[in-house]
C-alpha positions as CSV (number, residue, x, y, z in Angstrom):
1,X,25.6,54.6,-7.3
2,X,21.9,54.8,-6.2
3,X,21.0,53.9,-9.4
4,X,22.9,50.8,-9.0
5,X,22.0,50.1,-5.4
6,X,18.2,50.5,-5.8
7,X,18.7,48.1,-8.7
8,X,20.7,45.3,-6.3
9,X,16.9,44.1,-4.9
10,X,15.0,43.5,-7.6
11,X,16.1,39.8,-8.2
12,X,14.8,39.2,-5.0
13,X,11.8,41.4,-5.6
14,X,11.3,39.5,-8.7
15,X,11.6,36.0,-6.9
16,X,8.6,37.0,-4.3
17,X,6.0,38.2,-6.6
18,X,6.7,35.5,-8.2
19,X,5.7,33.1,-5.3
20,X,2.9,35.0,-4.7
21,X,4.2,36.1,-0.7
22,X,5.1,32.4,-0.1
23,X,8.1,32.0,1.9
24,X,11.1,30.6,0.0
25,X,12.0,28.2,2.5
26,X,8.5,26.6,2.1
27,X,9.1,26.4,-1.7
28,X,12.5,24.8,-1.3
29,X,11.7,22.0,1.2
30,X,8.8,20.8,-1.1
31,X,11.1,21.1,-4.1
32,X,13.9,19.1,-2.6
33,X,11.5,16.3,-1.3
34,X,9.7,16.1,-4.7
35,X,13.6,15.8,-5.9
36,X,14.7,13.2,-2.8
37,X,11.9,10.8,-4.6
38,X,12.7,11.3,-8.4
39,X,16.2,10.4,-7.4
40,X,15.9,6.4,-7.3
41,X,13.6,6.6,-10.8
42,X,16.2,8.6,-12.3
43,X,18.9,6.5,-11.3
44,X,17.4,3.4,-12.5
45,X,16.7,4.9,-16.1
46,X,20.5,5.3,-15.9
47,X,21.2,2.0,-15.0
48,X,19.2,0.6,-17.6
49,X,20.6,2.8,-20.1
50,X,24.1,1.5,-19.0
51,X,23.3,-1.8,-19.9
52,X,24.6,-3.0,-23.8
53,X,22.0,-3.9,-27.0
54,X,22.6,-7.4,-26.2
55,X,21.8,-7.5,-23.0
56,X,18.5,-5.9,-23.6
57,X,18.0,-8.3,-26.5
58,X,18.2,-11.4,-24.2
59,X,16.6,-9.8,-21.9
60,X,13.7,-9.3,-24.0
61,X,13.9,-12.2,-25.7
62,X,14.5,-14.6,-22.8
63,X,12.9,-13.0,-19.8
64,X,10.4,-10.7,-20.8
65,X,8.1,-13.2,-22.5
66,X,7.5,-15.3,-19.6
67,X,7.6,-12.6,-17.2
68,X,5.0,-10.6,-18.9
69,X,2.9,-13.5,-19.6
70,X,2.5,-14.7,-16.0
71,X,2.2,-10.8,-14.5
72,X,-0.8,-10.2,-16.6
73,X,-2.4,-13.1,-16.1
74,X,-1.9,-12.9,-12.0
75,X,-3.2,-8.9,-12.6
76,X,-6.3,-9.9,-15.1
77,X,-7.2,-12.8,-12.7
78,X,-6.5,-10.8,-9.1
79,X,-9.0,-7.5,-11.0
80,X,-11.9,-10.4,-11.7
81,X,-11.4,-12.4,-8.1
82,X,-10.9,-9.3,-6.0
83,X,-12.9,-6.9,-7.7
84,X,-15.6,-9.7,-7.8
85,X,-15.5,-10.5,-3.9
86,X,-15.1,-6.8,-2.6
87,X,-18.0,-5.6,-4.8
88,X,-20.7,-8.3,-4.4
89,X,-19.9,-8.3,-0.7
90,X,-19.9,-4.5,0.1
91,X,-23.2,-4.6,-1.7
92,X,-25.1,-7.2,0.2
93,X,-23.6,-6.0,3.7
94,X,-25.0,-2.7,2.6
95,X,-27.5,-2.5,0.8
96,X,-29.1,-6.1,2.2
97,X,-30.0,-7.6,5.9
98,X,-29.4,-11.5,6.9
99,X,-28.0,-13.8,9.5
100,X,-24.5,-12.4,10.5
101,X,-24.6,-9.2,8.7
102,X,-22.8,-6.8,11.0
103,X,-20.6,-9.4,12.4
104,X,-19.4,-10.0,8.5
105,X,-19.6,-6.0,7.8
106,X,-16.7,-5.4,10.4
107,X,-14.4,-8.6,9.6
108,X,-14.5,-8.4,5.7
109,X,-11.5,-6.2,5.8
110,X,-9.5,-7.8,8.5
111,X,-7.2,-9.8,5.3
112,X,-5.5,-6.6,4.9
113,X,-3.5,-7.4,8.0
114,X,-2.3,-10.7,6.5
115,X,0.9,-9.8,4.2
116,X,0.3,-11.8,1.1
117,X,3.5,-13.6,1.4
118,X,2.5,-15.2,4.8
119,X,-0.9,-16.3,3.2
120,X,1.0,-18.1,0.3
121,X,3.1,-20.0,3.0
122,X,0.3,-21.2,4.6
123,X,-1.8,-22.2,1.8
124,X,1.3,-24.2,0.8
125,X,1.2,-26.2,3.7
126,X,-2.4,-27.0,3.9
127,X,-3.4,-27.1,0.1
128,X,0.5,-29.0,-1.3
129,X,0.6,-32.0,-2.5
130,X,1.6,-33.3,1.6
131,X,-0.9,-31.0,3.1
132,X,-3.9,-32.3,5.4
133,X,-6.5,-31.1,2.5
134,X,-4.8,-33.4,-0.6
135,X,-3.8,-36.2,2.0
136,X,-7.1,-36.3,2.8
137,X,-9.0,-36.2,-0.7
138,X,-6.3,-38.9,-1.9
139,X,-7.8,-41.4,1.1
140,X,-11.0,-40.3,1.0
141,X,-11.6,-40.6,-2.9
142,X,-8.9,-43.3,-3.8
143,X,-6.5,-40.8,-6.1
144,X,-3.4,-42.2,-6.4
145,X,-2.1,-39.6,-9.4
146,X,-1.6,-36.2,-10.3
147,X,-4.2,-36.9,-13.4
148,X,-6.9,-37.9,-10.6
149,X,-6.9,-34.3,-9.9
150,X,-9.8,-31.8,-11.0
151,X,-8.4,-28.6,-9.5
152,X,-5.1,-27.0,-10.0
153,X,-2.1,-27.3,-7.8
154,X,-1.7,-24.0,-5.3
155,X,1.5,-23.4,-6.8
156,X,1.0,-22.2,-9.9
157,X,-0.1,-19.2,-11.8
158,X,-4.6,-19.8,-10.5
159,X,-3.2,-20.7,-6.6
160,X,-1.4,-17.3,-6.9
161,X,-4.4,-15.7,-8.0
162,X,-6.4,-17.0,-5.2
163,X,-4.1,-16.3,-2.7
164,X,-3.6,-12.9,-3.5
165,X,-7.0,-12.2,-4.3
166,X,-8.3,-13.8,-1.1
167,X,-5.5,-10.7,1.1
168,X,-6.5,-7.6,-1.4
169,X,-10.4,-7.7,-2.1
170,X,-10.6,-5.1,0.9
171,X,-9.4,-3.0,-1.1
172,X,-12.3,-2.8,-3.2
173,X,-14.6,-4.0,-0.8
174,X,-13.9,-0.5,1.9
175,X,-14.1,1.7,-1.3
176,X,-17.3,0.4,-2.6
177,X,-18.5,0.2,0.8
178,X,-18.1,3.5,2.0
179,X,-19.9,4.5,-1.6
180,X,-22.6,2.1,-1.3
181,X,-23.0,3.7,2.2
182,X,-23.5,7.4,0.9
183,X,-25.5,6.8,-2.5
184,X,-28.8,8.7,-1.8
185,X,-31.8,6.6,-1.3
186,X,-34.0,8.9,-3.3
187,X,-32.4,7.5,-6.5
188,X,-32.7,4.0,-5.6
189,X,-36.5,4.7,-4.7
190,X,-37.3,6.1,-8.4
191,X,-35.4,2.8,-9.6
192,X,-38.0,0.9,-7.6
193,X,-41.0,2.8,-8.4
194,X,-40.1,2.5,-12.4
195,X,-39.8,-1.8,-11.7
196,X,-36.4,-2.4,-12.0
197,X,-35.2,-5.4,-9.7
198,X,-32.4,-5.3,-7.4
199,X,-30.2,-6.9,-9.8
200,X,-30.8,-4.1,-12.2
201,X,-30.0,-1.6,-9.3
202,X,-26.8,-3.1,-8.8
203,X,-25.7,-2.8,-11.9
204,X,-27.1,0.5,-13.4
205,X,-27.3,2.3,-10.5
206,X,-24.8,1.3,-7.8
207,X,-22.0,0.4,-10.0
208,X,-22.3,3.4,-12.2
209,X,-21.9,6.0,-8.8
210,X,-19.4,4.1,-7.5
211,X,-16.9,3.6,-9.8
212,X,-14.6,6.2,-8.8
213,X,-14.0,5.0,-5.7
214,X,-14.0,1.0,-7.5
215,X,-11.4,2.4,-9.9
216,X,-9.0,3.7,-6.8
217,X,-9.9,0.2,-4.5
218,X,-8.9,-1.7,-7.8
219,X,-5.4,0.1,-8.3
220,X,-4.4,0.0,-4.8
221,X,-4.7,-4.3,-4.7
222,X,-3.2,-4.8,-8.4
223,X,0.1,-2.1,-7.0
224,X,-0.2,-4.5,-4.2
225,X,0.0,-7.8,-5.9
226,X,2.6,-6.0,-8.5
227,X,4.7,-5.5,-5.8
228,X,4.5,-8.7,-4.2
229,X,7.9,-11.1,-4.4
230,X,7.2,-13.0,-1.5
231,X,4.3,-15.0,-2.4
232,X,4.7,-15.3,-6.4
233,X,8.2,-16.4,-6.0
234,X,6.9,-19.4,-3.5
235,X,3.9,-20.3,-5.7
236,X,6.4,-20.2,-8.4
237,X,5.2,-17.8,-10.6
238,X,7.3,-15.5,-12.5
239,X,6.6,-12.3,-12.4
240,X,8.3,-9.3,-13.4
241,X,9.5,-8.4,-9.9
242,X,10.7,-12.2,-9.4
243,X,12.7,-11.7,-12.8
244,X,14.3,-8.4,-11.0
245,X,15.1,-10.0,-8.3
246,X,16.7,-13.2,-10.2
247,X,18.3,-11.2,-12.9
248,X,20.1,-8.7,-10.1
249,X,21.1,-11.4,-7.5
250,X,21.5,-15.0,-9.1
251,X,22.3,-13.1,-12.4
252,X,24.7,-10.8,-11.2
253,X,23.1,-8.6,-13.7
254,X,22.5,-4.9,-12.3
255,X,21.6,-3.0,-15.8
256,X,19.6,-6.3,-16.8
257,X,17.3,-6.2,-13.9
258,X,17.0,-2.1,-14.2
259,X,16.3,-3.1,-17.6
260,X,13.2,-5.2,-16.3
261,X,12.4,-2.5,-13.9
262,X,11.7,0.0,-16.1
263,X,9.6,-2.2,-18.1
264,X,7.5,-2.9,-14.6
265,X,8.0,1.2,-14.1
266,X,5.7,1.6,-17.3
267,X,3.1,-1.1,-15.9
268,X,2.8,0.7,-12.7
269,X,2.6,4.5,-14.3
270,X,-0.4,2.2,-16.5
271,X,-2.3,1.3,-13.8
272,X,-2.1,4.7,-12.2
273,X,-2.8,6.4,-16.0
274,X,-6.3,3.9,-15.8
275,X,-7.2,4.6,-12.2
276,X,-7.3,8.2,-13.7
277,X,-9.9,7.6,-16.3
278,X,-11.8,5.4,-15.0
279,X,-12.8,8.2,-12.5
280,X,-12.2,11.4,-14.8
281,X,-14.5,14.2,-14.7
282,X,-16.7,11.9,-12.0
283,X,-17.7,13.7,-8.9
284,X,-21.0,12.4,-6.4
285,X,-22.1,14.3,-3.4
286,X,-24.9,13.9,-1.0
287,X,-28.3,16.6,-1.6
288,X,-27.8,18.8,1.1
289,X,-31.1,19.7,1.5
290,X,-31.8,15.4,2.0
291,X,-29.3,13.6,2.7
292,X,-30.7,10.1,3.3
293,X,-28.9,7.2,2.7
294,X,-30.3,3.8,1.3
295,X,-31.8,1.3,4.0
296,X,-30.7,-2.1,3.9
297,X,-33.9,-4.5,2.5
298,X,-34.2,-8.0,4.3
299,X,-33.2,-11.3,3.0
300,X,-35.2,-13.9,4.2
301,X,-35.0,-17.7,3.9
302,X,-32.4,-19.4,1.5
303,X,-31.3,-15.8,0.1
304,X,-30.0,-14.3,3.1
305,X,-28.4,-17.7,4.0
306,X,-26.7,-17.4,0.2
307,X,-25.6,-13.9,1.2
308,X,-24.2,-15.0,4.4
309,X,-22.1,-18.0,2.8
310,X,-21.3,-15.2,0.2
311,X,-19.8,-12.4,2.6
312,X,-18.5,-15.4,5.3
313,X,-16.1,-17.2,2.5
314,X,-13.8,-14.3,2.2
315,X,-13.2,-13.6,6.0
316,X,-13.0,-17.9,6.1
317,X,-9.7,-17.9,3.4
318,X,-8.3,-14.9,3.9
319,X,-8.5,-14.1,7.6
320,X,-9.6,-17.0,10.1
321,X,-7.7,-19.7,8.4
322,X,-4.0,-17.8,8.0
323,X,-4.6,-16.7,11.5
324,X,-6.0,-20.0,13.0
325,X,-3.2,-22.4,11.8
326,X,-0.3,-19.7,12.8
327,X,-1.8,-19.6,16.4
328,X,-1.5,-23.5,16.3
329,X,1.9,-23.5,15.3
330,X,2.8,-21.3,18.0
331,X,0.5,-23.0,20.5
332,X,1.9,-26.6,19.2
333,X,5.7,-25.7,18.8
334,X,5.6,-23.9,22.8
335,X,5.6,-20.2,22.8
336,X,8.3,-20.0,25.5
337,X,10.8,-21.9,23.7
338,X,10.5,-19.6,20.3
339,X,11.0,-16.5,22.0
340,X,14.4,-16.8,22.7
341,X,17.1,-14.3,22.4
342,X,17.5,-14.5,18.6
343,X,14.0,-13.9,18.1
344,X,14.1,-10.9,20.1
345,X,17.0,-9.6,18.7
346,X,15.3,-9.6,15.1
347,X,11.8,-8.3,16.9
348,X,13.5,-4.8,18.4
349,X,15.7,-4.8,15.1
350,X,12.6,-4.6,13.1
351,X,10.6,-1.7,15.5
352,X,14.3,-0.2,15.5
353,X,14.5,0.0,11.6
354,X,10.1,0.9,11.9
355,X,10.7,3.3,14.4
356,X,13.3,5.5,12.7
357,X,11.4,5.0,9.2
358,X,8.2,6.4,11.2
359,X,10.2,9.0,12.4
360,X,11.5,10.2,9.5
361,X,8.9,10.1,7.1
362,X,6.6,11.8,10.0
363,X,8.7,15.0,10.0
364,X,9.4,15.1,6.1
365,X,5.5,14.4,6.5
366,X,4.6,17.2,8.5
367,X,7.3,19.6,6.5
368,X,5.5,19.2,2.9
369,X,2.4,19.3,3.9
370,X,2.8,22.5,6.2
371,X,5.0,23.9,3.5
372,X,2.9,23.1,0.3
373,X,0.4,24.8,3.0
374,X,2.1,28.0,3.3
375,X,3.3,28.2,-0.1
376,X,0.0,28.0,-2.6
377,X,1.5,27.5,-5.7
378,X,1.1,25.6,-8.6
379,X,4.9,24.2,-8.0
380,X,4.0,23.1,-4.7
381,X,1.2,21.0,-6.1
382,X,3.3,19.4,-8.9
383,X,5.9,18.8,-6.5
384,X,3.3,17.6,-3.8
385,X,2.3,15.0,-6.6
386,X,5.5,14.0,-7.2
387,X,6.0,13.4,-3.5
388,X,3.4,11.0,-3.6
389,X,4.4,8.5,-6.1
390,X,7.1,6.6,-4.0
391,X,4.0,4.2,-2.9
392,X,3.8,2.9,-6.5
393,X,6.9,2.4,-6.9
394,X,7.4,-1.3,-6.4
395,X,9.6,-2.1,-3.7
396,X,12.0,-4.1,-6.0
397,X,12.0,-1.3,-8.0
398,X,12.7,1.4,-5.1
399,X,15.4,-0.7,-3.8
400,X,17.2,-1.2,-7.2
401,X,16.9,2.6,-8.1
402,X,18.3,3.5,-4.6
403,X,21.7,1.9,-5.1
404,X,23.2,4.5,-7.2
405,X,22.6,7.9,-5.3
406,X,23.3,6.0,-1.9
407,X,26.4,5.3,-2.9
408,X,27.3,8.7,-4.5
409,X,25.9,9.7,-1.0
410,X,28.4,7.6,1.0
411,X,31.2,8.5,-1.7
412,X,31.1,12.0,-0.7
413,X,30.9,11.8,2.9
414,X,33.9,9.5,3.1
415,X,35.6,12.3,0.7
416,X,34.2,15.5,3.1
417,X,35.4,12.9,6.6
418,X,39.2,12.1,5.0
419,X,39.9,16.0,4.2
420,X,39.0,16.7,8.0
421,X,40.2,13.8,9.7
422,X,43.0,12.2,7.2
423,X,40.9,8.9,7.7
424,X,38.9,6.9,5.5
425,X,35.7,5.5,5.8
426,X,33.4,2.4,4.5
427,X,30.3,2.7,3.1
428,X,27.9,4.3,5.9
429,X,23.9,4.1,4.1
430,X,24.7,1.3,1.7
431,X,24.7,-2.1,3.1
432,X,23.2,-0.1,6.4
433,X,20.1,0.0,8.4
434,X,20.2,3.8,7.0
435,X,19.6,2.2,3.5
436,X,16.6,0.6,4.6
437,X,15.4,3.4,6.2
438,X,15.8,5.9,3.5
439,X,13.6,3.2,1.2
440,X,11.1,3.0,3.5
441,X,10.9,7.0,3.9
442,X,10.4,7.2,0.1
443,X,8.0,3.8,-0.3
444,X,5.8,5.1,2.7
445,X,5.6,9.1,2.5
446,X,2.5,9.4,0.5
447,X,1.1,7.3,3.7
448,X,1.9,10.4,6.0
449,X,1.3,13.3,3.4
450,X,-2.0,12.2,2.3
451,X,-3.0,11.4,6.4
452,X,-1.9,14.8,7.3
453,X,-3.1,16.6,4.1
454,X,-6.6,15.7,4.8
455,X,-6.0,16.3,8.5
456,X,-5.0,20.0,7.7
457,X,-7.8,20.0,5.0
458,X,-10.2,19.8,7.8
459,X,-8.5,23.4,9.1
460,X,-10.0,26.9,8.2
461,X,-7.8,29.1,6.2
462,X,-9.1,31.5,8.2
463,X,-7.5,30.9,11.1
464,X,-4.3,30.7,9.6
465,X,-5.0,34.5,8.3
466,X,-6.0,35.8,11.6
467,X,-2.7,34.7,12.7
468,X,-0.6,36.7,10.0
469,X,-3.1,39.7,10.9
470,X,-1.8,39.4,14.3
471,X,2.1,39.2,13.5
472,X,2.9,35.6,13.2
473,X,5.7,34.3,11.0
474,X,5.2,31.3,8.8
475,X,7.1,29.5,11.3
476,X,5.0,30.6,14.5
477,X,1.9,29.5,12.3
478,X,3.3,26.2,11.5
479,X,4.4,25.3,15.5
480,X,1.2,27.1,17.2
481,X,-1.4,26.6,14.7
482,X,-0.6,23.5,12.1
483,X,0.7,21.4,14.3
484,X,-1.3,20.8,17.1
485,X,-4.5,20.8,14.6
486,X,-2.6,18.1,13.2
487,X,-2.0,15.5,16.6
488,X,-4.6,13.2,15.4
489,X,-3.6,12.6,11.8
490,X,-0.2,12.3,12.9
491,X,-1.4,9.5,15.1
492,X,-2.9,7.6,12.8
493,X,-0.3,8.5,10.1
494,X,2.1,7.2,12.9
495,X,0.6,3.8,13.0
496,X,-0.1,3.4,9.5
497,X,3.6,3.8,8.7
498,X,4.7,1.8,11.7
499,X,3.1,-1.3,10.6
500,X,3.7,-0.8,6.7
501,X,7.5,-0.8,7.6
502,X,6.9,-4.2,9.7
503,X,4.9,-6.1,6.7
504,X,7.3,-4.9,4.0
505,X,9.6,-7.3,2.4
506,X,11.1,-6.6,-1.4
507,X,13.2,-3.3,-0.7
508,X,14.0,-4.9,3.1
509,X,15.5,-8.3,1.3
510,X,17.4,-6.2,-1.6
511,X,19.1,-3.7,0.9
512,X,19.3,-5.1,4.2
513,X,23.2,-5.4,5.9
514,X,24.6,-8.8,6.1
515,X,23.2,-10.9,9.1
516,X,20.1,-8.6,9.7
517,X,17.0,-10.1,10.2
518,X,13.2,-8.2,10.5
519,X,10.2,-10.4,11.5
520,X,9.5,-10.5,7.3
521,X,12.7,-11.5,6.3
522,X,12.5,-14.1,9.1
523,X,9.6,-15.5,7.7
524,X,11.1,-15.4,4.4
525,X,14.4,-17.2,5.2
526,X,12.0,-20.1,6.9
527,X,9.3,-20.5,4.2
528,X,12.7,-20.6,1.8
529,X,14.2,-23.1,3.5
530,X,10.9,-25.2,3.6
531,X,10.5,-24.7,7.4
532,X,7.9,-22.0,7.5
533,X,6.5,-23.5,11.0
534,X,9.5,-22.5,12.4
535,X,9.0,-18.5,11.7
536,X,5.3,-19.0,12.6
537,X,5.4,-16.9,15.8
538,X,6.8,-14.1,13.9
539,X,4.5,-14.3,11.3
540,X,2.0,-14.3,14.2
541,X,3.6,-11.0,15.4
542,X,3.2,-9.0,12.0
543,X,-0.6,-10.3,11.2
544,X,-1.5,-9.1,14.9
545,X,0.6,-5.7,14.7
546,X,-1.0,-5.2,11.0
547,X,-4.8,-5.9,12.7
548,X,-4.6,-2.5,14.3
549,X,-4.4,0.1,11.3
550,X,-7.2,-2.1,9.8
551,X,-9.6,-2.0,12.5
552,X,-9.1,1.6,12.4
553,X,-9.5,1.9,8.8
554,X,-12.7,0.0,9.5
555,X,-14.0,3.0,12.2
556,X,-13.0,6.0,10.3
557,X,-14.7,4.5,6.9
558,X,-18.0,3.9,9.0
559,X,-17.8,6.7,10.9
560,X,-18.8,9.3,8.1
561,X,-21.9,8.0,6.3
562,X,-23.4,6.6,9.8
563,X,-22.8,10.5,11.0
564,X,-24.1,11.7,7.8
565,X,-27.5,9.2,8.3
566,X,-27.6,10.3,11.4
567,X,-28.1,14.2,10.8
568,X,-30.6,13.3,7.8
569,X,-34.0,14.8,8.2
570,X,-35.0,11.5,8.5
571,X,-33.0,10.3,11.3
572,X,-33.3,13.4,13.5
């Protein structure tokens, strides 16, 4: 019987060498997050496999074409545009002085608070073919035909490149900025002393160190314009996401558009498999013994004028000119008369539905992180990885892998209510705010995990291991220690999230209850029913909400190199 009883443990004994001392509970929340994401991806490769040969045989042979053709072009052309614009201007901003150069420094970012949806609206309406800028061409140079024109029209294939490229070069721009920033000035000097000009700089020098960093900018704006339905649907271009949407809804064809999905699934894992390589095995750090940046060389005359029509273009189409003709709207229509109590019902609907997404993905946020954090495991990091690829996931994609589990959710908590009550219920996340939620939690958790990851990076190991000399539990350390280390990244986290949740508009449209309005579909419904002045003020609303995360973006990315300068031998 001893025998037997001293054998009863082991299983467990096993179990905790084999987590190296981690707690299990730590193990099992990351785990079951990591599996909470795979869920909609695994449900949509179900979907799709549902689906008959035929069906996938018109799809591919009647949607795919086009789709694909029209997705890689908008891709190849926003990667030249947007990559073009956010390298050359980080580059002169840093690495050059002229007229205006601080001012432009700090508003060549501010497009990332435009949604790239409400740019394509606008540009509509001023660039169409009854917009002030063709009215005014046709009378001032005598056109009286489409064939008088030189440029192409701003809804097609090129006006959705612009558009979209004019809202996403910051991407590149705050990545190659914040390298441009920290590049030592030691190896520009040599560059110098051997001749080479600052052209050749830029390119073999500058370029070369930075590309990392370009690689990440790059695949952040192309996930964005993948993900896009908003504006490619209004400039008419047919992307693969506008083919999901058209093949699920006007269609009625669920296992045709998963079909697509998957298709646009592969893009995405692509782009991420590219960002990869194109900074694999690349790692830059500051001498410690000098760290001195590069100081910024003068432009004088007609140069640093070309520089400051360069850098001023950008912040021109994609900030002041959204911006300015939505504040005229809202001037010209009266701001009294649009806030009336419809508007306000779909303004605390969308921080309701915000809210409780922030909420949410804040304490699954602040659970993987501390728990990967307890738990040190190679498991923990695979599943920590996993965690984080809800933010590539398209949101058409999201919303269309979401439908199966949240109705097998819904299914068995109307089975669990009628065997304790005798009563039925309807559906409770499906067709629910609780839908939308649950999307956003997924979409946006890599937000919150990689704010507070860094947050807690920032944190001594030590400290933690003076408190388990002392006695604590994992979960004293987690409430005592983690947690208040982590107030600030939580609040920036917060208000990342926050206004993500506001701007987004694919998985909100696809799963949204009947008769439920946010600020984006608002603007939607208006721009769709060719009245986009009349959902001006709540496009208003979104691009100012969406100003603060960027401004902040803008400190905390010039905060460390100008702290770094600072401590330099030379600047001391």
């Amino acid at each position: 019987m001893s025998t037997i009883a001293s054998a009863q443990p082991l299983p467990l004994t096993t179990l905790r060498r084999a987590l190296n001392g981690a707690p299990l509970w730590s193990v099992a929340v990351v785990v079951s997050i990591a599996v909470l994401v795979l869920a909609p991806l695994v449900s949509l490769l179900r979907i799709a496999a549902q689906g008959e040969a035929t069906l996938w045989a018109q799809v591919t042979a009647d949607v795919l074409p086009a789709a694909l053709l029209d997705t890689g072009m908008l891709l190849a052309g926003v990667a030249i545009l947007a990559g073009t614009v956010g390298i050359g201007t980080a580059w002169l901003v840093t690495a050059h002085r002229f007229p205006g150069r601080r001012v432009l420094a700090a508003m060549l970012p501010l497009p990332l608070a435009v949604p790239t949806y409400i740019t394509a609206y606008i540009y509509v309406e001023i660039f169409d073919a009854a917009g002030p800028v063709q009215m005014g061409l046709r009378s001032l140079m005598g056109w009286t035909s489409r064939g008088d024109y030189w440029f192409p029209e701003i809804r097609s294939v090129y006006g959705c490149i612009f558009v979209m490229s004019a809202v996403l070069y910051p991407y590149v721009y705050l990545a190659a900025r914040v390298m441009f920033l920290t590049q030592s000035a030691s190896m520009i000097e040599v560059a110098r002393t051997l001749g080479a000009s600052r052209l050749r700089l830029f390119r073999v020098i500058a370029i070369p160190l930075a590309r990392p960093a370009l690689a990440v900018g790059l695949s952040l704006a192309l996930l964005e314009a993948l993900n896009d339905i908003g504006a490619s649907e209004y400039l008419g271009v047919r992307t693969l996401t506008v083919s999901i949407f058209t093949t699920w809804l006007n269609r009625g064809s669920l296992a045709g558009a998963a079909q697509i999905a998957c298709v646009m699934l592969a893009i995405v894992i692509g782009l991420i498999a590219i960002e990869r390589y194109g900074r694999r095995e690349r790692r830059y750090a500051l001498s410690t013994r000098r760290p001195r940046v590069t100081q910024p060389v003068r432009l004088s005359g007609g140069a640093g004028w070309l520089a400051t029509l360069f850098c001023a273009l950008p912040v021109l189409m994609g900030f002041l000119l959204p911006i300015s003709f939505l504040a005229r709207e809202v001037l010209r229509r009266g701001f009294a008369e649009q806030v009336d109590d419809a508007f306000l019902n779909h303004l605390l609907t969308t921080i309701g539905l915000s809210g409780a997404a922030t909420v949410a993905t804040l304490a699954f946020g602040i659970v993987l992180v501390t728990a990967s954090r307890l738990a040190r495991l190679h498991l923990t990091k695979i599943a920590l990885a996993i965690a984080g690829i809800g933010y590539a996931v398209p949101g058409t994609v999201l919303a269309l892998g979401l439908l199966t589990p949240l109705v097998a959710i819904d299914t068995s908590l109307g089975t669990l209510w009628q065997m304790l009550t005798g009563e039925r219920v309807g559906l409770i996340l499906m067709g629910s705010a609780g839908g939308i939620v649950i999307a956003y939690l997924v979409r946006f958790l890599p937000i919150a995990t990689g704010s507070l990851s860094a947050g807690l990076a920032r944190v001594s190991p030590g400290i933690e291991d003076a408190g388990r000399i002392l006695g604590a539990k994992p979960r004293e350390l987690v409430l005592r220690i983690q947690i208040p280390l982590l107030r600030p990244a939580l609040a920036s986290a917060a208000l990342l999230v926050f206004v993500d949740c506001i701007k987004e508009l694919s998985a909100t449209l696809l799963l949204r209850p009947l008769n439920t309005e946010t600020l984006a579909t608002l603007v939607y419904g208006h721009a769709s029913r060719g009245a986009f002045e009349d959902g001006s003020l709540a496009a208003l609303v979104i691009v100012l909400v969406g100003l603060l995360p960027v401004i902040q973006l803008v400190r905390s990315a010039e905060a460390g190199p100008k702290k770094a300068a600072s401590t330099s031998p030379s600047g001391s």
